[in-house]
FIVEXZA-334471 format. One record per residue (C-alpha): z, x, y; residue in one letter; chain. Coordinates in Angstrom, 1 decimal. Layout:
! residues N
z Z	x X	y Y	type A	mol A .
...
This chain:
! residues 336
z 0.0	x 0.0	y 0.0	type X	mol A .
z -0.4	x 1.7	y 3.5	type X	mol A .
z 2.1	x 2.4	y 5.7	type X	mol A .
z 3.2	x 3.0	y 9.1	type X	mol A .
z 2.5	x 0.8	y 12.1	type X	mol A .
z -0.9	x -0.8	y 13.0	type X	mol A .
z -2.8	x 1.8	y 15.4	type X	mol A .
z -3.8	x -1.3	y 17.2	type X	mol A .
z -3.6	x -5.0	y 17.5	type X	mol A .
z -5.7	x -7.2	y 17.4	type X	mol A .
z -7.7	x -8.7	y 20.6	type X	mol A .
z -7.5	x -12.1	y 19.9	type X	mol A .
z -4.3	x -14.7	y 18.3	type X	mol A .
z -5.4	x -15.4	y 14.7	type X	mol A .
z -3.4	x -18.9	y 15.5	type X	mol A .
z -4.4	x -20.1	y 18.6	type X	mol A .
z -7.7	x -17.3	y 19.8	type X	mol A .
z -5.3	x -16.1	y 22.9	type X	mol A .
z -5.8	x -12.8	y 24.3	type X	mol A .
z -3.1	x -10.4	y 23.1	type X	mol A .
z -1.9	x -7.3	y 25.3	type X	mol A .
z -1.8	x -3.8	y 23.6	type X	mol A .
z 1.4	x -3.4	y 21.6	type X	mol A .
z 2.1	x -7.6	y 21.2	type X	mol A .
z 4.1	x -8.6	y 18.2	type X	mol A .
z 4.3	x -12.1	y 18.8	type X	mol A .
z 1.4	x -14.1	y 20.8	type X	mol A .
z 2.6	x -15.2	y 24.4	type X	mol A .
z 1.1	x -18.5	y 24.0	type X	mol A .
z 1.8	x -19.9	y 20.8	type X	mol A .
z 4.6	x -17.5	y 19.2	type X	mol A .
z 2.9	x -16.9	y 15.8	type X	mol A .
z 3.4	x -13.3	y 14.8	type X	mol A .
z 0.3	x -11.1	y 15.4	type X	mol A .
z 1.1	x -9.0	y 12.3	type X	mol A .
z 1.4	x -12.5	y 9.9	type X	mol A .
z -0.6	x -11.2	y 7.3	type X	mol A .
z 0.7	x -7.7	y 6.6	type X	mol A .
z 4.2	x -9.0	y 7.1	type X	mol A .
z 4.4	x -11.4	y 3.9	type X	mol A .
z 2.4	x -8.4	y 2.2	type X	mol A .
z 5.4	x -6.2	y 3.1	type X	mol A .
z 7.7	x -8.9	y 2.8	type X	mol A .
z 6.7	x -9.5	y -1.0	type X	mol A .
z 6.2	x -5.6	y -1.7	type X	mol A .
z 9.5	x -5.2	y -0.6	type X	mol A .
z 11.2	x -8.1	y -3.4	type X	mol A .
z 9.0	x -6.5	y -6.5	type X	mol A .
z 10.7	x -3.0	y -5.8	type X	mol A .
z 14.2	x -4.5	y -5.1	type X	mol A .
z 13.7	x -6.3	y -8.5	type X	mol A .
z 12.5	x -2.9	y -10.5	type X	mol A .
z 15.9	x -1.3	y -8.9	type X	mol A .
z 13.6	x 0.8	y -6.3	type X	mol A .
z 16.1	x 0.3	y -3.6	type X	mol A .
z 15.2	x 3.2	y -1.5	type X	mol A .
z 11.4	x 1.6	y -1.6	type X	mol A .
z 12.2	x -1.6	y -0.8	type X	mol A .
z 14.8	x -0.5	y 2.2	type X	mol A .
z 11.0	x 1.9	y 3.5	type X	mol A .
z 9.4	x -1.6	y 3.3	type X	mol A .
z 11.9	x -3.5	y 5.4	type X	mol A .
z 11.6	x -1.0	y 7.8	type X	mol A .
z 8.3	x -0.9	y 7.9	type X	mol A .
z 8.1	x -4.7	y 8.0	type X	mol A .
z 11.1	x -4.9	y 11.2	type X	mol A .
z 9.0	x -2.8	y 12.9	type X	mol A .
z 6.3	x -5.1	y 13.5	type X	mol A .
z 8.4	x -8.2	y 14.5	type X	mol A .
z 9.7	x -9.1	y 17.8	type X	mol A .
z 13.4	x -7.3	y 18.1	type X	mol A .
z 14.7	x -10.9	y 18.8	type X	mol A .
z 13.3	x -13.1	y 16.3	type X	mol A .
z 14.7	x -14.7	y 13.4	type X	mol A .
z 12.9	x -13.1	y 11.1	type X	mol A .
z 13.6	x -9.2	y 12.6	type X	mol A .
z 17.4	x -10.4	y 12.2	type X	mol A .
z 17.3	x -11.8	y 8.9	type X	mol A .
z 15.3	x -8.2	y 7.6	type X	mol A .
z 18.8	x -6.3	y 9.0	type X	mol A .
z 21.3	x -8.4	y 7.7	type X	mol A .
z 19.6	x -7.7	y 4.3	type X	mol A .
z 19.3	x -4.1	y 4.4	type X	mol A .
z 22.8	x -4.2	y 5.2	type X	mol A .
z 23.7	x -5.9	y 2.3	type X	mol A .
z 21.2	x -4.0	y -0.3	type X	mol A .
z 23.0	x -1.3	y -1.6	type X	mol A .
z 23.8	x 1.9	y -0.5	type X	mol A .
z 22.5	x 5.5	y -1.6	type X	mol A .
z 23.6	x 7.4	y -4.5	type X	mol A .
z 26.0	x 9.4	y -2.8	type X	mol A .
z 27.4	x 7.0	y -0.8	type X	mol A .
z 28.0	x 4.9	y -3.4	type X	mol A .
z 30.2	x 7.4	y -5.2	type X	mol A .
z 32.2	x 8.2	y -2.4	type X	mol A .
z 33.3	x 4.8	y -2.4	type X	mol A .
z 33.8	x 4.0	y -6.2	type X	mol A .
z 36.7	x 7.3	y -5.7	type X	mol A .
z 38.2	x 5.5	y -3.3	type X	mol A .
z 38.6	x 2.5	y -5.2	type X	mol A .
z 40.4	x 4.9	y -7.7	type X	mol A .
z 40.7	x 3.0	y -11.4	type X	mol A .
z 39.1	x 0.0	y -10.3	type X	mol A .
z 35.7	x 1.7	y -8.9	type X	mol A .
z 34.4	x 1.7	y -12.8	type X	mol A .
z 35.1	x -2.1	y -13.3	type X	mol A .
z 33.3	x -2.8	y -9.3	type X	mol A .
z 30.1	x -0.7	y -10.6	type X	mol A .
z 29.5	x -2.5	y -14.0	type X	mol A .
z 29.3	x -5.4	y -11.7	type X	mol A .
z 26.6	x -4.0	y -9.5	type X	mol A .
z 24.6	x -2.8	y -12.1	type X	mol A .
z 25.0	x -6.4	y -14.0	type X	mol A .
z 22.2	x -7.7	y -12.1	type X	mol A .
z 22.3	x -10.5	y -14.6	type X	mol A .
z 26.3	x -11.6	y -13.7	type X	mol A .
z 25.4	x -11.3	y -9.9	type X	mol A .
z 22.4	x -13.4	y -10.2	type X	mol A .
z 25.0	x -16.1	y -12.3	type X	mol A .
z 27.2	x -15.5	y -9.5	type X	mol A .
z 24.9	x -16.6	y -7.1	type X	mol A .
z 23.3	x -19.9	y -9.1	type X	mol A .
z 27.0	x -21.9	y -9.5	type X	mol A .
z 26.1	x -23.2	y -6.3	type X	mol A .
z 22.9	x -24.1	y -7.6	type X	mol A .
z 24.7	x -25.6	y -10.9	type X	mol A .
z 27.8	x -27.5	y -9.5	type X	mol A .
z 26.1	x -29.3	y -6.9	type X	mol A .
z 23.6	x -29.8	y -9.1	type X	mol A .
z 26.2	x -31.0	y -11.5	type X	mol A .
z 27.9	x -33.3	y -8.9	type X	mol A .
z 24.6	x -35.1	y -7.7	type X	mol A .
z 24.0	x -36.1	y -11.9	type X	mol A .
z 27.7	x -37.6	y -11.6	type X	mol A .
z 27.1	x -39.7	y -9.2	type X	mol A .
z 24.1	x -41.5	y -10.3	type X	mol A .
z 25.8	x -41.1	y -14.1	type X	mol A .
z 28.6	x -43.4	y -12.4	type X	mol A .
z 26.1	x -45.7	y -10.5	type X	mol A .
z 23.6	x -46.2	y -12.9	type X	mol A .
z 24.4	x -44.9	y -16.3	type X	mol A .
z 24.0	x -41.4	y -17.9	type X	mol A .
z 20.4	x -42.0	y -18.7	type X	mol A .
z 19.4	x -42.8	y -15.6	type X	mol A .
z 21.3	x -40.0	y -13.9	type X	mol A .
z 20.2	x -37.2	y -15.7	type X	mol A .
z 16.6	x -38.4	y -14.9	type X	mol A .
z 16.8	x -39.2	y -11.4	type X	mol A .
z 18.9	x -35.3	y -10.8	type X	mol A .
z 15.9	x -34.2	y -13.0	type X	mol A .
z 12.9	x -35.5	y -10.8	type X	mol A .
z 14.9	x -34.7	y -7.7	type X	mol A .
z 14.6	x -31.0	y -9.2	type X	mol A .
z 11.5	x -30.9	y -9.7	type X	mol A .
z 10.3	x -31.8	y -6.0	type X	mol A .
z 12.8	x -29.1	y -4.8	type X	mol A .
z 11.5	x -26.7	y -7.3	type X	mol A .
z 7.9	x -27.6	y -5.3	type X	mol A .
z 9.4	x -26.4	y -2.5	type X	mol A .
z 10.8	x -23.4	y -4.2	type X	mol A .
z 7.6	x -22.1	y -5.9	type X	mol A .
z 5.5	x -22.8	y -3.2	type X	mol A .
z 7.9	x -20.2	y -0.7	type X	mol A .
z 8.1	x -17.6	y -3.5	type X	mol A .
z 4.5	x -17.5	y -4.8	type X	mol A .
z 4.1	x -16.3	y -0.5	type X	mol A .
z 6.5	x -13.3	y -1.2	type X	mol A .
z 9.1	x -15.5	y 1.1	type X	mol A .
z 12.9	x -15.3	y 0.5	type X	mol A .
z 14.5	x -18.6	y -1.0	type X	mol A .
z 17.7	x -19.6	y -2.9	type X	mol A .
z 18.0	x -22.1	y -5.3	type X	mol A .
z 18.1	x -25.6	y -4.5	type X	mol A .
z 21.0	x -27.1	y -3.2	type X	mol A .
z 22.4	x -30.9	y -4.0	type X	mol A .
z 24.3	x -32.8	y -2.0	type X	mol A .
z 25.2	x -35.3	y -3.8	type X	mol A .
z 24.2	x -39.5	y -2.9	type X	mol A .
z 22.3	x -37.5	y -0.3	type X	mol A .
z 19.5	x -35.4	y -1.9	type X	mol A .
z 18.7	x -31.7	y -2.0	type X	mol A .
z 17.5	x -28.7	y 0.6	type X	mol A .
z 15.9	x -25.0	y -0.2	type X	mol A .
z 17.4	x -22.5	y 2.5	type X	mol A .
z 14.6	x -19.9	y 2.7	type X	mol A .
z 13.6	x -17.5	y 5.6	type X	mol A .
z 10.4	x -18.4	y 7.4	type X	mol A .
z 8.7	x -14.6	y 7.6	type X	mol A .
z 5.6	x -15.1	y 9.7	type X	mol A .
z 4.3	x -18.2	y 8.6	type X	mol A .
z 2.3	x -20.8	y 10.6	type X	mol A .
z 2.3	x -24.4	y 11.2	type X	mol A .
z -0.1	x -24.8	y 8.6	type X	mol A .
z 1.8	x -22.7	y 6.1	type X	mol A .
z 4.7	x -24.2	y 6.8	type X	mol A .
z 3.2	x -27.9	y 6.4	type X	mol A .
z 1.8	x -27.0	y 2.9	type X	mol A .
z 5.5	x -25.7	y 1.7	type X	mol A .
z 7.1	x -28.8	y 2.8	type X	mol A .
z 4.1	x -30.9	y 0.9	type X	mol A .
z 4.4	x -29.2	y -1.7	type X	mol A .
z 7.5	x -31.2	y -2.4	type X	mol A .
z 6.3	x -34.5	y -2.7	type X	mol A .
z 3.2	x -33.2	y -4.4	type X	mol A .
z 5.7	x -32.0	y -7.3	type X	mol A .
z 7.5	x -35.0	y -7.1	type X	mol A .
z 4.7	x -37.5	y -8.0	type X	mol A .
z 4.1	x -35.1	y -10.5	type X	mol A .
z 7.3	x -36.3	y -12.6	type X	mol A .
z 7.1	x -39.5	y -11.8	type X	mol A .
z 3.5	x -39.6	y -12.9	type X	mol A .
z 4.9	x -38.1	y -16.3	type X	mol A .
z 7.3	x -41.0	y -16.3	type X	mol A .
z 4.5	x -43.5	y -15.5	type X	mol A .
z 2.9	x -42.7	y -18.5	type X	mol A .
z 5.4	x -42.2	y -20.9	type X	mol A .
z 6.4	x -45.8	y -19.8	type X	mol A .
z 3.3	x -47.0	y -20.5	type X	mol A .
z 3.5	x -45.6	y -23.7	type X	mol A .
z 6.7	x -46.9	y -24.7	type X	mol A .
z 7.3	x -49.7	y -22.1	type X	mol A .
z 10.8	x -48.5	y -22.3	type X	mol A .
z 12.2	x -49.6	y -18.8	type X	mol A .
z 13.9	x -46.2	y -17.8	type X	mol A .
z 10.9	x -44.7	y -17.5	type X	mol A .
z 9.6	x -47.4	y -14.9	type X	mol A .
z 12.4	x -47.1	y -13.6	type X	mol A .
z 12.2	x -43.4	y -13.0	type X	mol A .
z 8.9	x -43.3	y -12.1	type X	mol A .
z 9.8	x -46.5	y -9.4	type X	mol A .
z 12.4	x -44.4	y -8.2	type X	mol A .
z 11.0	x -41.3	y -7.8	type X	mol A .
z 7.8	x -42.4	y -6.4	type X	mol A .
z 9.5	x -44.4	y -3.7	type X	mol A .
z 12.0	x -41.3	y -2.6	type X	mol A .
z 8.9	x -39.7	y -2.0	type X	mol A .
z 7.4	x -41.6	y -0.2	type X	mol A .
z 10.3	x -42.1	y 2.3	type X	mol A .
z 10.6	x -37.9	y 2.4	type X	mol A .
z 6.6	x -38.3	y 4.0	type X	mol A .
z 8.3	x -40.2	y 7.3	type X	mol A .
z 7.3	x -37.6	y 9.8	type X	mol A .
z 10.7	x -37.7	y 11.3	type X	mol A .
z 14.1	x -35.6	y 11.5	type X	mol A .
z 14.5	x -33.5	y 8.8	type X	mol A .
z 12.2	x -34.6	y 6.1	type X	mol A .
z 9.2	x -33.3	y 4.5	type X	mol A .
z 7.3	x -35.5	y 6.5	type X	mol A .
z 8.1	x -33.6	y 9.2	type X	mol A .
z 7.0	x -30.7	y 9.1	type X	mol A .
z 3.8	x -31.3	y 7.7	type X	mol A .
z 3.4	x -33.8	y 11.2	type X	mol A .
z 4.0	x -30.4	y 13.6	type X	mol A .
z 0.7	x -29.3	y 12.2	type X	mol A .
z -1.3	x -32.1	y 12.9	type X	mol A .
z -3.1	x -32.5	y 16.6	type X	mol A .
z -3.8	x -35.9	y 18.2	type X	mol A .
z -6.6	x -37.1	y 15.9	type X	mol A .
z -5.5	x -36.2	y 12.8	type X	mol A .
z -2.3	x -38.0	y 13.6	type X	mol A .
z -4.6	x -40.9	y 14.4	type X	mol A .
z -6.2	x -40.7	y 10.9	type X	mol A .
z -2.4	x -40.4	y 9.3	type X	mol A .
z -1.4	x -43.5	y 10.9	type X	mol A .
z -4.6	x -45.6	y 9.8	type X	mol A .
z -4.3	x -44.2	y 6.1	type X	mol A .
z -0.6	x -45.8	y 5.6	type X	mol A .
z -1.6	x -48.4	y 6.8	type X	mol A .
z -4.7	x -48.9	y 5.1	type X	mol A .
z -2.2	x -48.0	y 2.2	type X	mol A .
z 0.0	x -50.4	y 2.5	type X	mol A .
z -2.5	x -53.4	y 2.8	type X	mol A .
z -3.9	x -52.5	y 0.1	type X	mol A .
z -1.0	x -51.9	y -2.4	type X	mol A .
z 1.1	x -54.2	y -0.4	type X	mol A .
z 3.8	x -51.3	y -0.4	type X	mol A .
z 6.3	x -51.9	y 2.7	type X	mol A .
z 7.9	x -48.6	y 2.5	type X	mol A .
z 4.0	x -46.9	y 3.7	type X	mol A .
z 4.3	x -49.0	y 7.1	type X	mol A .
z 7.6	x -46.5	y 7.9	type X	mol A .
z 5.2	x -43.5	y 7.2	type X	mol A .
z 3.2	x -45.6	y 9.7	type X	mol A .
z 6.2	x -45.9	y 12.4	type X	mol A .
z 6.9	x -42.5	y 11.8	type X	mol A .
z 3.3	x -41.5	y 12.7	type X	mol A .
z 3.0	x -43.6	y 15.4	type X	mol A .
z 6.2	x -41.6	y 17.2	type X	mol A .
z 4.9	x -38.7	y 16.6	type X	mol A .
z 1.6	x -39.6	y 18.4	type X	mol A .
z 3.9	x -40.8	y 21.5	type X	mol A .
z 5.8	x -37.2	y 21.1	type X	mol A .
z 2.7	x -35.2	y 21.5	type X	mol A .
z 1.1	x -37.3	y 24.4	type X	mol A .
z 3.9	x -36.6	y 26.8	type X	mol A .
z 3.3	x -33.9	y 29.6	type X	mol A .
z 6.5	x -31.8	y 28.3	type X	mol A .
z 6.1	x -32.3	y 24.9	type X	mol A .
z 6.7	x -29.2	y 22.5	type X	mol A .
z 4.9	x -31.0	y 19.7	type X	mol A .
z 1.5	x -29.7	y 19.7	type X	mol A .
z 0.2	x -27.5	y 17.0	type X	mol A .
z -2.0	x -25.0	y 17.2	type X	mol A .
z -5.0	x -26.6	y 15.6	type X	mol A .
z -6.4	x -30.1	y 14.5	type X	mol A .
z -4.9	x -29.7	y 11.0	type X	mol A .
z -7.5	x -30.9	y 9.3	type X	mol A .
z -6.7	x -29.8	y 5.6	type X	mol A .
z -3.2	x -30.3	y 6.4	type X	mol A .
z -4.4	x -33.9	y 7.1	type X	mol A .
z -6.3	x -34.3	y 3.7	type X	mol A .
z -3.2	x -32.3	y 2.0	type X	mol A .
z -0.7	x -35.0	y 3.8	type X	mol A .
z -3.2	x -38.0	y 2.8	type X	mol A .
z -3.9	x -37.2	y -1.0	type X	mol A .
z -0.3	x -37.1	y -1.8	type X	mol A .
z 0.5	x -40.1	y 0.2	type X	mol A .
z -2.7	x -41.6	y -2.3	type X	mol A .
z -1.3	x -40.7	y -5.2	type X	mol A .
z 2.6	x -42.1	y -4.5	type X	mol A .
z 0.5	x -45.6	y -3.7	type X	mol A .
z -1.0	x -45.5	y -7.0	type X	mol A .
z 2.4	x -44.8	y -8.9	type X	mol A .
z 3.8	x -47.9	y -7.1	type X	mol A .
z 0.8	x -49.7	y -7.7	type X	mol A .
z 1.2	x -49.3	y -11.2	type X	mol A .
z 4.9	x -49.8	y -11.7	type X	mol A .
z 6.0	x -53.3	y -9.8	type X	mol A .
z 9.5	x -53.4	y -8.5	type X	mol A .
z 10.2	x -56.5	y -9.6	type X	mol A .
z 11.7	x -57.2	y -12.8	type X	mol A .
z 13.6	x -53.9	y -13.5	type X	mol A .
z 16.7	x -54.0	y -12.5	type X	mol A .
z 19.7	x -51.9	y -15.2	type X	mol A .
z 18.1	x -52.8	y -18.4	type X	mol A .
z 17.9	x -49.4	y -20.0	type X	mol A .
């Protein structure tokens, strides 16, 4: 991989075309990072050789990659909070395992445990994990929660492989229980459009499962399935509300004017054709967003149309609509 610092930048923003002065890190217009690109590179570099126990390597690729940020961003401070934490040289190390006197042998089998540390940090993952199941066990039956923490997994898991597969930082996913679920993960030079795609991804993976419990019903016409696939469908579709904190979101922040337009006419073209009430919230949701980017101060334009953001946004929404369509609400109720 080469190394050192770009002998020049570039003349124009990749993101939005702006001129960018000699030296620039960030673009003065839009804020993308000039060195985007290179950074996720360095950024996933960096995790392979941390993983294969090159810590010296991965601490040259850190370095390399801080250098090309902005001192002040996020992203340069998350990079020296971890270099902090990686561990130290060789020699250093030593000098502190003597000082721990008989327990410095016990405190380095733990560090070099990679496996125990990476437990360590997963009982978050587990017990909340474990506490969202009771819940819905208590609600709704065992059955029922098991298969709802399952499919609730599986669109965070979306989230998750979709921010790794970019070389990104991310834990795993966190439940709050009666609530619903979050990735933390650190956003290392992506765009709006990247950004949008991660938080699709979610729903995508979620209409996955409950398309697997769609036909597995169908198969058996055992009610939990419809059930699931109900379920699951419909959370779904309410995490595609462009609004607060939900997937819906952040895919909307990539989207200009028009394409906005075209979202708002798609769920509700959705919703009178599968009759589906929850697609006219998507609609509402929309139809904020569209009065959030016409205002003279607004801070909710994107940097592009968002055209295969749109189609991305659109195809999922689809998909959810035809789950629905083929699993009725009616008639279910706790049968299983």
């Amino acid at each position: 991989m080469p190394s050192g610092f770009p002998s020049s930048t570039p003349a124009n923003c990749a993101s939005c075309g702006a001129p960018l002065p000699r030296g620039a890190r960030a673009c003065p217009r839009c804020h993308a990072l000039v060195h985007a690109q290179r950074l996720d590179a360095l950024s996933a570099e960096a995790r392979k050789r941390e993983a294969s126990g090159d810590v010296a390597g991965a601490r040259a690729l850190w370095g390399e990659a801080l250098a090309l940020l902005p001192p002040d961003s996020t992203q340069a401070q998350w990079i020296r909070g971890h270099l902090a934490a990686l561990p130290r040289p060789a020699d250093d190390k030593s000098k502190w395992l003597k000082r721990l006197g008989p327990l410095g042998p016990i405190v380095l089998v733990i560090f070099k445990g990679k496996g125990l540390v990476f437990a360590l940090f997963k009982l978050k993952f587990l017990f909340s994990l474990f506490a969202f199941v009771g819940v819905y066990w208590a609600l709704y039956g065992w059955k029922f929660g098991i298969g709802f923490a399952v499919s609730i997994l599986i669109h965070e898991m979306g989230h998750y492989i979709d921010i790794k597969r970019r070389g990104l930082p991310a834990e795993m996913p966190v439940f709050l229980p009666g609530l619903g679920a979050y990735v933390k993960w650190q956003a290392l030079g992506v765009t709006q459009a990247q950004r949008a795609q991660i938080a699709l991804a979610g729903p995508l993976a979620g209409w996955l499962a409950a398309a697997v419990c769609t036909g597995l019903y169908l198969q058996t016409h055992y009610l939990l399935w419809a059930a699931l696939a109900r379920a699951g469908a419909a959370l779904n579709v309410l995490n595609l509300i462009p609004i607060w904190v939900l997937d819906g979101a952040q895919a909307a922040n990539a989207l200009g004017r028009t394409a906005r337009v075209v979202l708002l006419c798609s769920a509700v073209g959705l919703w009178w054709i599968g009759g589906e009430g929850l697609f006219l919230l998507v609609a509402a949701g929309v139809l904020w967003r569209l009065f959030t980017l016409m205002r003279r101060s607004s801070n909710d334009r994107p940097d592009e149309e968002g055209w295969d953001t749109l189609l991305y946004y659109v195809a999922v929404m689809a998909a959810l609509a035809l789950t629905l369509h083929m699993i009725p609400g009616h008639g279910l109720g706790n049968r299983w």
